[in-house]
C-alpha positions, -999 to 999 in steps of 0.1 A, spaced: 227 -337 -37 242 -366 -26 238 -378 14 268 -377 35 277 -407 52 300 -409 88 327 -432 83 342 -452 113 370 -474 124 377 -505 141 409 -520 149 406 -553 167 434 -577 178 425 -618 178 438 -646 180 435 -676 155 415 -711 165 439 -740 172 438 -759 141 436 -729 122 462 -734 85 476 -700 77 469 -719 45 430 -712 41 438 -674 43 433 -668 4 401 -689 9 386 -670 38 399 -636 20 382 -648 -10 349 -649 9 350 -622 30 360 -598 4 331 -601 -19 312 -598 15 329 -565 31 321 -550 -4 287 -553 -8 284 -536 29 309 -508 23 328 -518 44 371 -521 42 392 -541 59 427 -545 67 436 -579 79 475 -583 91 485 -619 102 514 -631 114 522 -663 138 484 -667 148 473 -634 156 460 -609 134 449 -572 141 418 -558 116 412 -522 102 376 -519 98 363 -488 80 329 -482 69 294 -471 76 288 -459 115 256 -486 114 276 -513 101 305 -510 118 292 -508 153 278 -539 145 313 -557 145 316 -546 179 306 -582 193 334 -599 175 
């Protein structure tokens, strides 16, 4: 039998760092995705004129984790 695991969300809204270049998006998705896979974890990143809101889904364990973002 395989163990049941409680899935969560988070949705958070931030705001980018000055300096930040829409630019390195690809690059920091390119990381992070790799990343949120190995932990089971989803994410939904929207971005749009220095702000971006984030879906997380995953794990209860991991995801109250993100909490301190």
């Amino acid at each position: 039998m395989i163990a049941q695991r409680e899935y969560f969300q988070l949705i958070y809204i931030s705001a980018a760092v000055p300096g930040f270049d829409e630019l390195e998006l690809p690059a920091l998705l390119a990381v992070a995705g790799p990343n949120n896979k190995a932990l089971s974890i989803t994410v939904m990143p929207l971005y749009h004129n220095h702000s971006s809101i984030q879906v997380l889904t995953g794990p209860k364990e991991l995801v109250d984790g993100f909490e301190q973002i």
